[in-house]
C-alpha positions in Angstrom: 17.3 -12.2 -13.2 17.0 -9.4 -10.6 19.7 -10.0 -7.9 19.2 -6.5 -5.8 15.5 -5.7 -6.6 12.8 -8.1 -4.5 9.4 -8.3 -4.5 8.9 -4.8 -3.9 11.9 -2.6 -4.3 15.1 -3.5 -2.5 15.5 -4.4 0.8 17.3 -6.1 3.9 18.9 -5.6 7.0 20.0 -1.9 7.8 23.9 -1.6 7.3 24.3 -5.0 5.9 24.4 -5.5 2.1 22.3 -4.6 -0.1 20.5 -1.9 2.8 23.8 0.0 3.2 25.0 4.2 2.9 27.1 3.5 0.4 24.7 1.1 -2.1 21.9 3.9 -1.6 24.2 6.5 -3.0 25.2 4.4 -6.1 21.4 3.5 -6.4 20.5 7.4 -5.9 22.7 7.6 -8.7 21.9 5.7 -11.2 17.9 5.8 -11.0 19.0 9.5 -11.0 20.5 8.9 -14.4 17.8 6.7 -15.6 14.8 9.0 -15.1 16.3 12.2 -16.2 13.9 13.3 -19.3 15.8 14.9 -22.2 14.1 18.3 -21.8 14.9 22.0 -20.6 12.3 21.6 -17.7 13.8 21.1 -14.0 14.6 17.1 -13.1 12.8 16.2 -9.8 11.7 13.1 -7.4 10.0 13.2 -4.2 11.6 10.4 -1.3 9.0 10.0 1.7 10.3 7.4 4.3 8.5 5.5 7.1 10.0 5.9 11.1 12.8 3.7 11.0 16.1 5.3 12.5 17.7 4.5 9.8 15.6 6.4 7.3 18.0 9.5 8.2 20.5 7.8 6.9 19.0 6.2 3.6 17.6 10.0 2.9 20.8 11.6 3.1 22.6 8.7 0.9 20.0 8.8 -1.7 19.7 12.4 -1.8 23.2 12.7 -2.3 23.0 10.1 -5.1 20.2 11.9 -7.0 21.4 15.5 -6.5 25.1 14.3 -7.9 23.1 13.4 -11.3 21.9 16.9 -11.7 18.5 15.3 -9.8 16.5 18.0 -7.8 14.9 16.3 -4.4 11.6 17.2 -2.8 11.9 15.9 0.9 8.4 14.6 2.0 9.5 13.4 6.1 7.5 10.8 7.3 4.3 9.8 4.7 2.5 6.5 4.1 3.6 5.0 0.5 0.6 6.0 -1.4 1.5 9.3 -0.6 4.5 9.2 -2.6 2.8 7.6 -5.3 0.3 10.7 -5.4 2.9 13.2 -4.8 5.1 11.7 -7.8 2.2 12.7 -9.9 0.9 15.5 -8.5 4.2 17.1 -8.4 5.1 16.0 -11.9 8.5 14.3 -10.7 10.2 12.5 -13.1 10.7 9.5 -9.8 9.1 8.8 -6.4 11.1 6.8 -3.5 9.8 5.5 -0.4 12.1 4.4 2.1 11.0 1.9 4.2 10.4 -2.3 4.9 6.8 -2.5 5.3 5.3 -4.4 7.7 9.1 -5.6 8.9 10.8 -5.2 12.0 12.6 -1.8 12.9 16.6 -3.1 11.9 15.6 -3.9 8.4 14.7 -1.3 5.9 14.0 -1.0 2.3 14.0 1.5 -1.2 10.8 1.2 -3.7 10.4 3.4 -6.2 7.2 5.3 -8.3 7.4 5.9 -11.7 6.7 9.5 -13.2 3.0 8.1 -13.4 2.6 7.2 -9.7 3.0 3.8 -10.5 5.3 0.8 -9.0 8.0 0.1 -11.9 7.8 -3.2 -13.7 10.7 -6.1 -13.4 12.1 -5.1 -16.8 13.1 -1.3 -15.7 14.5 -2.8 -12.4 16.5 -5.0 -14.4 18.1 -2.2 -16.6 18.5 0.1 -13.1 20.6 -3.2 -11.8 22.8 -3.2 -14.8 23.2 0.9 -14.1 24.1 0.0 -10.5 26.6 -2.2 -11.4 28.1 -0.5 -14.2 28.3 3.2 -12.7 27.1 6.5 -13.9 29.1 10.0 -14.2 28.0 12.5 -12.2 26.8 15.6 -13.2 29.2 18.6 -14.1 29.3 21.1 -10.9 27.4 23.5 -12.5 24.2 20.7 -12.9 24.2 19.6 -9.6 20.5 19.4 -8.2 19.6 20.8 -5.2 17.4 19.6 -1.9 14.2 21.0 -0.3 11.7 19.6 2.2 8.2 20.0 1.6 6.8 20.4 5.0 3.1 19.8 3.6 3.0 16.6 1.9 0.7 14.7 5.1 -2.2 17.0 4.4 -2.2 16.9 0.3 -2.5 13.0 1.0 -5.5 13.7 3.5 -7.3 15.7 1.3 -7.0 13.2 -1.4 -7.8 10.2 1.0 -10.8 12.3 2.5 -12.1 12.7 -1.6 -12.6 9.1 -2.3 -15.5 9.0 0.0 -18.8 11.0 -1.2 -18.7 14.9 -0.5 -21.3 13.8 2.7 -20.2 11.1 3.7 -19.3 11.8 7.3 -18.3 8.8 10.3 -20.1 10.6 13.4 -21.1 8.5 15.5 -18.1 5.9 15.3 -15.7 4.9 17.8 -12.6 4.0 16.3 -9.3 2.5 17.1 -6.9 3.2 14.7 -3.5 1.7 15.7 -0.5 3.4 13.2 2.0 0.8 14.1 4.3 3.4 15.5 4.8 3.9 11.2 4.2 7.0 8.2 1.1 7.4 9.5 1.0 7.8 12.9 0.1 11.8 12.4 -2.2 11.5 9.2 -4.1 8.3 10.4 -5.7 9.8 13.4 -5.9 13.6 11.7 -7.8 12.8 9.1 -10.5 10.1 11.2 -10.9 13.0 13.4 -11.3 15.3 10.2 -14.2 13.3 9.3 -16.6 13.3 12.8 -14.9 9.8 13.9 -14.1 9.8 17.7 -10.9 8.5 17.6 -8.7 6.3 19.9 -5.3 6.0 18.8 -2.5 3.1 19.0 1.3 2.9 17.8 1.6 6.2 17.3 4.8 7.4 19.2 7.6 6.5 17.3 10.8 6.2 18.5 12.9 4.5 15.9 13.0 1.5 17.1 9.6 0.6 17.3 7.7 0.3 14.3 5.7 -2.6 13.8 7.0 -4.1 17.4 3.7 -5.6 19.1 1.4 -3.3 17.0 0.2 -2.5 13.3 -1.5 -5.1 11.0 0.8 -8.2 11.4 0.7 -8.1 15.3 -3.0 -6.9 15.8 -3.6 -8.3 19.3 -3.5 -5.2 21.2 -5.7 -3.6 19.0 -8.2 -6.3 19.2 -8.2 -5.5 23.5 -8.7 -1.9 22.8 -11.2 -2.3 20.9 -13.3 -4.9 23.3 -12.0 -2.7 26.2 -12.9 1.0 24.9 -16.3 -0.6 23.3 -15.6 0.8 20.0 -17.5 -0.5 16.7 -14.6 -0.8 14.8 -10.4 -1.2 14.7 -8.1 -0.5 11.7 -4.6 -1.7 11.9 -1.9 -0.4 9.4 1.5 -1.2 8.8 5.0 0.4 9.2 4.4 2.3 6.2 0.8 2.2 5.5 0.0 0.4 2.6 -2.0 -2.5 4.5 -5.0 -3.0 6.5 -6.1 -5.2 8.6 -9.9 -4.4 10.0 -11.1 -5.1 13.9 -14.8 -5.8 15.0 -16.7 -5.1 17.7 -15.8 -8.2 19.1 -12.5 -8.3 18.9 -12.5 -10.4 15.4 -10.0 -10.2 12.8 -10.4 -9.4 9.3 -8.2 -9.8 6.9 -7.6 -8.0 3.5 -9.5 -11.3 1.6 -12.9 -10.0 3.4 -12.3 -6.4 2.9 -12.0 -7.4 -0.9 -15.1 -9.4 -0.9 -17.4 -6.5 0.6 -16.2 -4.2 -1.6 -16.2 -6.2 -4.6 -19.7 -7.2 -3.6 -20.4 -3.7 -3.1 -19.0 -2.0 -6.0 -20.9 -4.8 -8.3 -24.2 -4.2 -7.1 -23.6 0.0 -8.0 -22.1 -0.4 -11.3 -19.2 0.5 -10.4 -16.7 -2.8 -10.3 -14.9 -2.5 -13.9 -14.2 -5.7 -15.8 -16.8 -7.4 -13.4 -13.5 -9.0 -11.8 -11.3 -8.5 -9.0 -7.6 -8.9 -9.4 -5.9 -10.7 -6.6 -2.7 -12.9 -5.6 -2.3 -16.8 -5.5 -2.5 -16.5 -1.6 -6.0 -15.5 -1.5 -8.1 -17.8 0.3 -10.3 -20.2 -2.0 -13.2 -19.3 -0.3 -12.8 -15.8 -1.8 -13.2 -17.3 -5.5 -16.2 -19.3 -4.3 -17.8 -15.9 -3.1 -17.1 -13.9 -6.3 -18.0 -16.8 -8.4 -21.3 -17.1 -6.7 -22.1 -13.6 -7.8 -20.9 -13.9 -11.3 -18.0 -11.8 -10.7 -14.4 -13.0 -11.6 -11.5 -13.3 -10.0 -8.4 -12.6 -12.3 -5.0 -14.3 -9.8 -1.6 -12.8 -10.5 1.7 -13.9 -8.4 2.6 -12.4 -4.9 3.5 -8.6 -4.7 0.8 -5.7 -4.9 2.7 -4.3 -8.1 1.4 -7.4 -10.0 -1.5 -6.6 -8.8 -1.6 -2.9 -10.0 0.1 -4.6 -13.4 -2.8 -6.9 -14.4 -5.3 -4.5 -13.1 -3.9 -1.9 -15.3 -3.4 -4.4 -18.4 -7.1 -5.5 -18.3 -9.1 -2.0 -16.7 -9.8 -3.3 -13.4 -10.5 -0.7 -10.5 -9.9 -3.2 -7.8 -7.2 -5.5 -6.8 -5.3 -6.6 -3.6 -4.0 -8.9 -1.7 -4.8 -11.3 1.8 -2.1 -10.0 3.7 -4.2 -6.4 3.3 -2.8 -4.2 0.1 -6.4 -3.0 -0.7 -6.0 -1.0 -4.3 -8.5 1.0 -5.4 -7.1 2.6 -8.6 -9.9 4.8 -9.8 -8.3 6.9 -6.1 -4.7 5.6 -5.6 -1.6 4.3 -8.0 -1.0 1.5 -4.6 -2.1 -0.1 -2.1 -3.7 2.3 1.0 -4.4 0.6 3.9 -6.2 3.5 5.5 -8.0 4.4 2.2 -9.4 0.9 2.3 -10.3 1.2 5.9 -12.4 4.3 5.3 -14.0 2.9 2.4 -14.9 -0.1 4.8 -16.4 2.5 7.4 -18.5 4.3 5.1 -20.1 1.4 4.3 -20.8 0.6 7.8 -22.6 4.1 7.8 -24.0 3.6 4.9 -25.6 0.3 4.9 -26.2 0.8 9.4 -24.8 -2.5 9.9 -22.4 -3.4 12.7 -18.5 -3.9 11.7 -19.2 -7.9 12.5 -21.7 -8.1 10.0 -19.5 -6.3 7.3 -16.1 -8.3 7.9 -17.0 -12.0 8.0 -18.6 -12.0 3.6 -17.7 -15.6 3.4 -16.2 -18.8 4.9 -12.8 -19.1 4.5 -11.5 -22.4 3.4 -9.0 -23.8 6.3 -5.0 -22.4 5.0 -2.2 -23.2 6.1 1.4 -21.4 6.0 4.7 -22.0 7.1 8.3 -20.1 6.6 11.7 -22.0 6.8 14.0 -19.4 6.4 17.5 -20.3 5.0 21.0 -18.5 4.3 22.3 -16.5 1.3 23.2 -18.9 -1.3 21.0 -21.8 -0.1 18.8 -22.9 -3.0 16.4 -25.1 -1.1 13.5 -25.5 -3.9 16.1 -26.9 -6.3 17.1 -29.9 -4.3 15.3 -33.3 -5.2 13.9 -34.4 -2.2 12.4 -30.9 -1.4 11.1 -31.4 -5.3 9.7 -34.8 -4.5 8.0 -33.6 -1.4 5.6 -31.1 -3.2 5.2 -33.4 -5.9 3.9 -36.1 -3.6 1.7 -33.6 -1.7 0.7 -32.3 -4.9 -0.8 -35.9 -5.5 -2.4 -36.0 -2.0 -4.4 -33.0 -2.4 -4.9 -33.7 -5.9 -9.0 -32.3 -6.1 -9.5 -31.6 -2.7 -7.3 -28.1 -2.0 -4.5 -26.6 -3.2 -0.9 -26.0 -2.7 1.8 -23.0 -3.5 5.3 -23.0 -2.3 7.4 -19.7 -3.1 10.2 -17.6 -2.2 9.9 -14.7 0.0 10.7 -11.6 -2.4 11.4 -9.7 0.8 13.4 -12.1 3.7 15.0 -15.0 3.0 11.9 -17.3 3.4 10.3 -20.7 1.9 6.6 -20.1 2.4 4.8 -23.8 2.5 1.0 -22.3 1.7 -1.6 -25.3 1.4 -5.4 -25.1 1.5 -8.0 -28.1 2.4 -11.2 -28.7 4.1 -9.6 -32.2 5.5 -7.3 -30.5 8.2 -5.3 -33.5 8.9 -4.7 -33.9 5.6 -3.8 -30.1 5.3 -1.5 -30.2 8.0 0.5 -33.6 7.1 1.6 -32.2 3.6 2.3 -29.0 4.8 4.4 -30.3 7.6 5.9 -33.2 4.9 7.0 -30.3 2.5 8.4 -28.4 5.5 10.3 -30.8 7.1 11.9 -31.6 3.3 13.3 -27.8 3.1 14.4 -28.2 6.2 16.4 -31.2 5.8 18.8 -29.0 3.2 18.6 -25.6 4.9 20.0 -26.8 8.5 
């Protein structure tokens, strides 16, 4: 059992355990230690962090973590998180480290790491860096000690490669787009690189201040960028997040799209060129059912792993799919990226606008969703809310009630202390009484 690694890397509240100097340093440390290859060449990793005033601080406590082990560090400043997947590689680290909490608010922050292959690293090495952690590692003798340098042009190798996943002519004039960067990694890349490609541009979230990343803006708050988008008659909106890995997409009209639809196009899409591997598409138990009915209906499969975009990338790699995701708008495209890219996946979606000359409205809404539902009840360290019995007889008996008709997942949060209550049915009272039932049952041991 993992106590400090979540769902994706570690994370919490800034200067409250785990998220403090002092824990960074010892986890510089020992993933310093761990990654080290037993070779003559030079020891490196790449960190890239989001906007979050605390990212200052994380970089400096890591750095001084890695360097002690003889680690030397590559400073990338502010890049989305695929970047430092790609940069991992394309630098030949021997570690990437992205500092940042996603799609949370500003006072939390968070540490994921790359392997040497660009890729998220799997529960069991996160289990062996915990024991590390715990245990302590000696630092390198004085002579060893690895050194520091910023690399001030880590925003434009990630453009190019972003820009090379469309065709050599494919080219967005004509397109008014809002692209709102949530104040995140990408407020300067985003826009450049739009603009880059013949878009007109109209840019959100894009002067960060430390404080407000993700606040009112970005994919999980994509209200403002829905006005903008009516107001400045664009054809199309694309919302990140704090650190760029999600996408959410905006039509003409205002209308939401969520990663679910952007998954269906291009799954659609790539099947009908040859170019969906495995026939399948890999995504989470919270993708919506009407998703499988789409893909079904065209005779391609849908292959379900649990919540996370790493066990995404993990069954995708295992069985040779190309394309994976999630709802909530990781969009992976491995034959281009080792992660989710939320404005990789947003591109992709324009150039099939161009491509195909249809309207963003026509492009976003592939199928009818079937009605979901999801709740949080959050509860304190320590609380184990699904192992009380009448929490456990609740989703049983709502298990029972929906029993042929829809579907129901309760889980943990890997990332905030939250129950999520997910239920899916076509009878919405039904769907709401055994959502609400389960609910108010982990709420009865968590006040």
């Amino acid at each position: 059992m993992r106590k400090l690694f979540g769902t994706d890397g570690v994370r919490g509240k800034a200067n409250l355990h785990p998220m403090t100097a002092d824990m960074a340093l010892r986890i510089g440390a020992a993933v310093g230690r761990y990654f080290r290859r037993e070779s003559n060449t030079a020891h490196r990793v790449v960190i890239g962090k989001d906007t979050r005033l605390s990212g200052y601080m994380f970089e400096n406590a890591l750095t001084a973590g890695l360097t002690s082990t003889g680690m030397n560090v590559l400073l990338l400043g502010p890049v989305p998180s695929p970047a430092v997947g790609l940069m991992t590689r394309s630098m030949r680290a021997d570690l990437g480290v992205m500092i940042s909490a996603s799609h949370n608010p500003a006072e939390d922050n968070g540490i994921k790491f790359f392997g040497p292959d660009g890729f998220k690293l799997s529960d069991e090495v996160e289990v062996e860096l915990e024991a590390l952690i715990e245990a302590g590692v000696e630092p390198a003798q004085a002579g060893n000690i690895g050194r520091a340098k910023r690399i001030d042009d880590a925003r434009f190798r990630y453009g190019e490669r972003v820009k090379s996943s469309l065709p050599r002519d494919m080219r967005l004039d004509g397109l008014k787009v809002v692209i709102d960067c949530a104040n995140g990694a990408a407020h300067r890349a985003a826009p450049e690189i739009l603009w880059e490609l013949g878009a007109e541009v109209i840019p959100m979230g894009v002067s960060p201040d430390g404080k407000n990343i993700n606040k009112g803006c970005g994919s999980t708050q994509p209200a403002a960028a829905a006005e903008t988008v009516v107001a400045h008659g664009a054809h199309v909106g694309i919302c990140l997040d704090g650190d760029a890995d999600r996408v959410v997409v905006i039509d003409e009209n205002g209308t939401i799209a969520d990663g679910d639809q952007l998954m269906a196009l291009l799954a659609a899409t790539w099947s009908e060129d040859g170019r969906l591997t495995g026939q399948a598409l890999v995504a989470t138990v919270m993708s919506n059912l009407g998703l499988e009915r789409f893909l079904n209906a065209r005779d391609i499969g849908l292959e379900r792993t649990g919540v996370g975009d790493r066990y995404v990338v993990e069954r995708m790699r295992e069985g040779g799919f190309n394309l994976g995701g999630e709802q909530s708008g990781h969009i992976v495209m491995t034959d281009f990226a080792t992660t989710g890219d939320g404005l990789m996946a947003g591109l992709h979606f324009l150039a099939e606008m161009i491509r195909q000359g249809k309207k963003a409205s026509e492009l976003a809404r592939q199928f009818q969703p079937v009605p979901q539902l999801l709740k949080n009840v959050r509860f304190e360290q320590g609380q184990l809310p699904l192992e009380a019995s009448q929490v456990q007889d609740a989703i049983s008996l709502a298990e029972r009630q929906l029993s042929g008709q829809g579907r129901l997942l309760i889980r943990k949060s890997g990332t905030e202390p939250l129950i999520r209550v997910m239920a899916e049915c076509e009878d919405m009272a039904l769907l709401n009484r055994t959502v609400d039932d389960v609910v108010a049952a982990v709420e009865s041991v968590t006040a």
